[in-house]
NUVONU-240735 format. One line per field, with one value per residue (C-alpha): residue number from 0; residue in one letter; chain; x, y, z. Coordinates in Angstrom, 3 decimals. Each point is the difference from the previous one (the first is absolute). Example, Ala and Ser with C-alpha at 12.3 -4.5 7.8 and 13.67 -1.06 7.14 Angstrom:
<pts>
pos	c(0	1)
code	c(a	s)
unit	c(A	A)
X	c(12.300	1.370)
Y	c(-4.500	3.440)
Z	c(7.800	-0.660)
</pts>
This chain:
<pts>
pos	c(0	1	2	3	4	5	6	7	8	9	10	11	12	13	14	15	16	17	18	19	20	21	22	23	24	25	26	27	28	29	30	31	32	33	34	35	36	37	38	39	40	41	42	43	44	45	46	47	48	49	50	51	52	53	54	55	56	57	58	59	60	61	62	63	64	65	66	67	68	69	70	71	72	73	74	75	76	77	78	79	80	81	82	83	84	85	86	87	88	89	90	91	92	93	94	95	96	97	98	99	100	101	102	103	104	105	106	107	108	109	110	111	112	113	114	115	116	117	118	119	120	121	122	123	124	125	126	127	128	129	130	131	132	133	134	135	136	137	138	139	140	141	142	143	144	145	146	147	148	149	150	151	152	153	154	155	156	157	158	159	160	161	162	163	164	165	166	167	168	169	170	171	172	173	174	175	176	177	178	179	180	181	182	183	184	185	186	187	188	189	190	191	192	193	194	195	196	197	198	199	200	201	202	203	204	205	206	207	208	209	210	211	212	213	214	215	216	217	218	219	220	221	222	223	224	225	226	227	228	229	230	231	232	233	234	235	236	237	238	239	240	241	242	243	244	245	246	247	248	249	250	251	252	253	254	255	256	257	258	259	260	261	262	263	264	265	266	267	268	269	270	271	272	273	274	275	276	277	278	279	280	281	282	283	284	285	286	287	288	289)
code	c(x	x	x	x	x	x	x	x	x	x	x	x	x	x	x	x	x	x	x	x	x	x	x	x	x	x	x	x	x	x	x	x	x	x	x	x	x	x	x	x	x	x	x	x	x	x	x	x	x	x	x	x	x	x	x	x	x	x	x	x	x	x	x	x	x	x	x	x	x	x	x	x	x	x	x	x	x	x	x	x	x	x	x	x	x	x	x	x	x	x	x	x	x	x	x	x	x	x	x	x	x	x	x	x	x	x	x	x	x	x	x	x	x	x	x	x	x	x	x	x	x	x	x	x	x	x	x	x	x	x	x	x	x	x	x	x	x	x	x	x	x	x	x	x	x	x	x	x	x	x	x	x	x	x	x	x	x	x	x	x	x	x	x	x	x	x	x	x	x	x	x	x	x	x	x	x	x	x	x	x	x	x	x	x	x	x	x	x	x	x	x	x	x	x	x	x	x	x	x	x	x	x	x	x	x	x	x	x	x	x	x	x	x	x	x	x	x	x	x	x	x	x	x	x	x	x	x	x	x	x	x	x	x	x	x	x	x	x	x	x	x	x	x	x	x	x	x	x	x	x	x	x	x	x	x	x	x	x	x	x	x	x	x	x	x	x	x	x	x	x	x	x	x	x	x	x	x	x	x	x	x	x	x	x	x	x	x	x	x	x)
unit	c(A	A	A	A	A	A	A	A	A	A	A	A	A	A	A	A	A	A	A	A	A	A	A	A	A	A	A	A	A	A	A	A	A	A	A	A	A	A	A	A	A	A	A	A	A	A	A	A	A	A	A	A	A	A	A	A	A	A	A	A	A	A	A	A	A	A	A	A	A	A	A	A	A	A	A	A	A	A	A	A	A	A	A	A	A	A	A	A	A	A	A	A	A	A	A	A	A	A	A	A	A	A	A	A	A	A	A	A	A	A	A	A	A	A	A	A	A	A	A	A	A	A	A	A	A	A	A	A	A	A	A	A	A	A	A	A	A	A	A	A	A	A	A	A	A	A	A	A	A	A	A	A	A	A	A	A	A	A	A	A	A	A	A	A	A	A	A	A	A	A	A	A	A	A	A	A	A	A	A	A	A	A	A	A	A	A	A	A	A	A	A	A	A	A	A	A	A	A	A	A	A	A	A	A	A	A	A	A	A	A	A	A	A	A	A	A	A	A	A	A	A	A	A	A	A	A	A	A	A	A	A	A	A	A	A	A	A	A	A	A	A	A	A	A	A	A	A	A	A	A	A	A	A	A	A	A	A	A	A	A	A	A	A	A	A	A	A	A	A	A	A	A	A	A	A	A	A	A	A	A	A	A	A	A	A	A	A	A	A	A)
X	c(-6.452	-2.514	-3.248	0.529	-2.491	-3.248	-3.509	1.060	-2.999	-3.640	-0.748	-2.578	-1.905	2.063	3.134	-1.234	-0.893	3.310	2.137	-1.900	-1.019	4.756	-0.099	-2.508	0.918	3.398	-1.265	-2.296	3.439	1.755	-2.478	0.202	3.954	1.106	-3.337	-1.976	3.111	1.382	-2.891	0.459	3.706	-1.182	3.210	-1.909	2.445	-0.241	-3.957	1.579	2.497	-2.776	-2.081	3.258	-0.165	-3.777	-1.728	-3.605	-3.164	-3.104	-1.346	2.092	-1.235	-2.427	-1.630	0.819	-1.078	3.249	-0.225	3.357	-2.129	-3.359	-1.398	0.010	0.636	2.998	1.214	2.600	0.654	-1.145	3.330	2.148	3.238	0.755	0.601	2.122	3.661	-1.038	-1.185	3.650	1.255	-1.879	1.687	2.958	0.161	-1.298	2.783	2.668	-1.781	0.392	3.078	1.239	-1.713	1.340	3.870	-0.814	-1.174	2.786	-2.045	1.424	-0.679	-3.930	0.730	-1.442	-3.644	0.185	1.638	-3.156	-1.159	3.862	-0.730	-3.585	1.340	3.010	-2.674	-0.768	3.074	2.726	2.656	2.370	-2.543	-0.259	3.651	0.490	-2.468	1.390	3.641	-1.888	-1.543	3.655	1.731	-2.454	1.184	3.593	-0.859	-1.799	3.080	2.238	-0.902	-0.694	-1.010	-4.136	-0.463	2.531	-2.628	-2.537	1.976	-1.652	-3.842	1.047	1.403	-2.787	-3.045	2.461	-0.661	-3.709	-0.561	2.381	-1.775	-3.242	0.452	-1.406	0.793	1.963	3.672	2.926	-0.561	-3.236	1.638	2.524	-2.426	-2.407	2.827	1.154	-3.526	-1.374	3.181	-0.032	-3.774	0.941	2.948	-2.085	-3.461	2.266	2.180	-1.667	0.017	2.963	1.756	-2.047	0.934	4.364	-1.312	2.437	-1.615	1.996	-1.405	1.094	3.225	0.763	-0.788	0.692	-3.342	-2.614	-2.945	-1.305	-0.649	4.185	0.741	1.225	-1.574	2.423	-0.621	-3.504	0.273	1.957	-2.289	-3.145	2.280	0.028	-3.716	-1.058	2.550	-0.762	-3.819	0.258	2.003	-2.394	-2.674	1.885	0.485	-3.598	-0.993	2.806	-0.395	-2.177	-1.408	-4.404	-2.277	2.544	-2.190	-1.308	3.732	0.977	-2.522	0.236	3.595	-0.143	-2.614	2.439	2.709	-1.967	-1.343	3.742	1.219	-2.024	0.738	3.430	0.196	-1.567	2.028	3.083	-1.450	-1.621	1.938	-2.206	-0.355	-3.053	-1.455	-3.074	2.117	2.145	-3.325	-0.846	-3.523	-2.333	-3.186	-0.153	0.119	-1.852	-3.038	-0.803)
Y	c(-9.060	0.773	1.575	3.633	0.513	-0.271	2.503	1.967	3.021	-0.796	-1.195	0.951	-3.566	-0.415	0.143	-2.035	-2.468	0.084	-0.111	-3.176	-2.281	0.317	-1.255	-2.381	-1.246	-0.681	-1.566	-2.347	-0.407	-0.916	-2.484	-1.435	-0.317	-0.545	-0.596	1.426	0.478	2.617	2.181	0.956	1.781	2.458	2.443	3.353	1.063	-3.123	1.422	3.244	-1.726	-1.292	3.412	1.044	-3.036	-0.634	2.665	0.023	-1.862	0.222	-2.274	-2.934	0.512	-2.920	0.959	-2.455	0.323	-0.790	-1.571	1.010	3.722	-0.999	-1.504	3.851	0.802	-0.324	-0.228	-2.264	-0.200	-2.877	-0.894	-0.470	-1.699	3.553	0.427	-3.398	1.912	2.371	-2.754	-1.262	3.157	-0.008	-3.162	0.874	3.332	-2.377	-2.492	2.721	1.296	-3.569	-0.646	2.625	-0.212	-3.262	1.320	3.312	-2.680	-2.464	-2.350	-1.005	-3.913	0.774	0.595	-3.375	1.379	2.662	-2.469	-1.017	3.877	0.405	-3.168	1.361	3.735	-2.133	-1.351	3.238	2.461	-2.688	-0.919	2.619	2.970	-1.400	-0.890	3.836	0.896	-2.115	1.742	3.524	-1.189	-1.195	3.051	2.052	-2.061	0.142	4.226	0.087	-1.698	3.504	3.783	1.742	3.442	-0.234	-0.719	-2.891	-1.999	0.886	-1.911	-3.601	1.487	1.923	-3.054	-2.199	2.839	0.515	-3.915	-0.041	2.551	-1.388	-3.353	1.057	2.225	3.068	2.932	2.109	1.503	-1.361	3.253	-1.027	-2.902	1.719	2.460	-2.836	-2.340	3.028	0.997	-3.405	-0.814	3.370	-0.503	-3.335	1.182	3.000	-2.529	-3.055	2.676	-0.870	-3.669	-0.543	1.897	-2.270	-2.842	0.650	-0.456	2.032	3.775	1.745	3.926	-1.623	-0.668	2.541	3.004	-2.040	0.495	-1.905	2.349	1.572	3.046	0.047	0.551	3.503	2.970	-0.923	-3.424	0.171	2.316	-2.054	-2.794	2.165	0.950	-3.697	-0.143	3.016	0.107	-3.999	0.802	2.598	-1.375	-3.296	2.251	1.379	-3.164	-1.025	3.392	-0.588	-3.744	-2.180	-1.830	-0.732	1.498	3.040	2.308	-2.952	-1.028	3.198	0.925	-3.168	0.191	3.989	-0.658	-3.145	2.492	2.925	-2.630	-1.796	3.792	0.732	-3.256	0.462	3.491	-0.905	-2.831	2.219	2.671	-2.307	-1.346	-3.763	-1.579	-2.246	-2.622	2.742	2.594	-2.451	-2.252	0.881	0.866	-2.432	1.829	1.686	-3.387	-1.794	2.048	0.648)
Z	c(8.148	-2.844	0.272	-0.648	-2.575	0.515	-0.116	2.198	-1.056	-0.402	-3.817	-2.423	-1.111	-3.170	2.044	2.352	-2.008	-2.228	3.358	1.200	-3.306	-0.085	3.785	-0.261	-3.214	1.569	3.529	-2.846	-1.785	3.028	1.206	-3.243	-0.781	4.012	1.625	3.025	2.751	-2.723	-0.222	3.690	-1.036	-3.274	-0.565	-0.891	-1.888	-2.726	-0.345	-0.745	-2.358	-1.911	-0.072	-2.373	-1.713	-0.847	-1.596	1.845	-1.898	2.179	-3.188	1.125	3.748	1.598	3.428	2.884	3.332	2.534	3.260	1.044	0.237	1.388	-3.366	-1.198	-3.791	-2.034	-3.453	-1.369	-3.804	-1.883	-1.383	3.067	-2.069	-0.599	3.906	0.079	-0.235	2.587	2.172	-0.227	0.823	3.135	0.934	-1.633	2.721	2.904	-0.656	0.554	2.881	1.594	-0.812	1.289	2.767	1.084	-0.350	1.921	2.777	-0.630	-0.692	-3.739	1.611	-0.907	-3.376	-0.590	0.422	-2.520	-2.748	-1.361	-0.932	-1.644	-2.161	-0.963	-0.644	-2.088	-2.183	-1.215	0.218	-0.640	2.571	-1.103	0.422	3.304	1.019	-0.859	2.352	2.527	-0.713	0.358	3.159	1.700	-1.363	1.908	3.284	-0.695	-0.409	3.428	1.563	-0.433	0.698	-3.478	-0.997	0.239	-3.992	0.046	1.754	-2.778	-3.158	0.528	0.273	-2.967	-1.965	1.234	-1.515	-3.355	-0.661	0.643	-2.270	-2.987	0.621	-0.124	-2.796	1.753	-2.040	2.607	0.132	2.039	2.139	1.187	1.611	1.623	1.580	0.615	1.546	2.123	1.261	1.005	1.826	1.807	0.903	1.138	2.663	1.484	0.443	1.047	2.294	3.366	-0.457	-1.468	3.175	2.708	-1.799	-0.988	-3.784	-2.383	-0.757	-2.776	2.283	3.520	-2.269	-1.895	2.410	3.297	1.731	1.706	-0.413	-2.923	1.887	1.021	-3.575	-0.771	-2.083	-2.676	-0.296	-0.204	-2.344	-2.086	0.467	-0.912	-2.807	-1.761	0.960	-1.867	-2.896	-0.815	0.270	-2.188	-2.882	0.155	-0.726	-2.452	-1.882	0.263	-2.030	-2.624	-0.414	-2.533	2.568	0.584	2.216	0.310	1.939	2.432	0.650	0.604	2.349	2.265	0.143	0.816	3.354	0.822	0.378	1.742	2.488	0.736	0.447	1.769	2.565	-0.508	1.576	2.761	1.040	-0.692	2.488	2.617	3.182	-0.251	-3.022	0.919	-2.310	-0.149	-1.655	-2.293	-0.965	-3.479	0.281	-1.969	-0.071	-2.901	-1.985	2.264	-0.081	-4.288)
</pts>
């Protein structure tokens, strides 16, 4: 699962409009490269991406009005080639999600419907960029098939976020993708926790620490699991204020309220007896409302 990053704090105008002309410009890029299905599955995260990437220019900014939003006011930039690679990484990310959503199911048979997306993603990132995805992706279900220490089960997501940000030339360590990798995957098991129990799908907590409630876990090992929350959090933040990259303070900041508001969830859950769709929903509101 993506989607960790978004406004999660109320904006002044110019970050408002920075945050939105990158999403819009990408839903226009998306519509544009993959057409209008795509637009329906933006990855937040590939927004942020290009916030890192793409120094702001309110210059280059045309006003649309979007009917996805009520006909209200947007921005998109003028010159949206410059959102095409990001584009692909949205499809790129949605790709993987599929996939591996069909071999979680056992349902590799419906590969078939997702072979036209591989051949379009091919086009761009060549067939061995892919095929190395593809290995990532098994590895991570031949990892899930045996009990491992808790940040054995990180390694793929880690992989997986060191080669998007080699590809797309994103100026960033290797230790931003292993605290990356390690945080999104973590996020992923405590969200997917509930579901993944009702339905037998493979959880690396119900694994590791033998528990079918989030709440069951023991002081220690929520501790250790707040541990790899806080420390990763920290030492991305860390690399934002040390790195070269654009829109430094803006990254920083969206990135800082995206982990405040997932702590935030996260304790709960890990406290609670029911982990309802309620508490685990990340709340849209914020975004939806600027």
């Amino acid at each position: 699962m993506y989607g960790y990053i978004s406004l999660f704090f109320k904006p002044n105008e110019k970050e408002r409009i920075h945050y939105t002309s990158h999403y819009c410009s990408l839903c226009h890029s998306l519509k544009k490269e993959f057409g209008n299905l795509y637009r329906m599955f933006i990855v937040r995260e590939v927004s942020f991406f290009s916030i890192i990437k793409l120094k702001f220019d309110e210059r280059n900014l045309k006003e649309i009005r979007c009917p996805w939003v009520g006909f209200k006011k947007r921005y998109i930039y003028k010159d949206l080639e410059k959102f095409k690679e990001f584009s692909y990484l949205n499809a790129f990310i949605i790709y993987g999600k599929l996939y591996d959503k069909l071999f979680d199911s056992n349902l590799e048979k419906m590969y078939i419907f997702i072979k036209g997306l591989r051949k379009k993603i091919v086009s761009y990132y060549g067939e061995e960029f892919i095929n190395e995805y593809e290995s990532i992706l098994k590895k991570q279900f031949e990892i899930e098939k045996n009990n491992h220490e808790l940040d054995e089960y990180f390694l793929p997501s880690i992989e997986i976020t060191k080669m998007i940000i080699e590809k797309h030339g994103l100026d960033l360590p290797d230790d931003f993708s292993n605290y990356v990798g390690s945080l999104v995957y973590l996020y992923d098991a405590i969200y997917d926790f509930e579901r993944d129990i009702k339905k037998g799908n493979f959880n690396p907590i119900k694994v590791t620490f033998n528990v079918n409630k989030l709440s069951d876990l023991s002081k220690e090992e929520k501790e250790y699991i707040n541990f790899i929350i806080d420390y990763s959090t920290k030492e991305i933040i860390s690399i934002f204020e040390n790195s070269k990259i654009n829109n430094k303070h803006f990254v920083k900041k969206l990135f800082s309220f995206s982990a405040i508001y997932h702590k935030k969830k996260i304790e709960e859950l890990l406290l609670s007896d029911k982990t309802k769709n309620k508490k685990t929903k990340i709340d849209d509101t914020l975004y939806l409302k600027i």
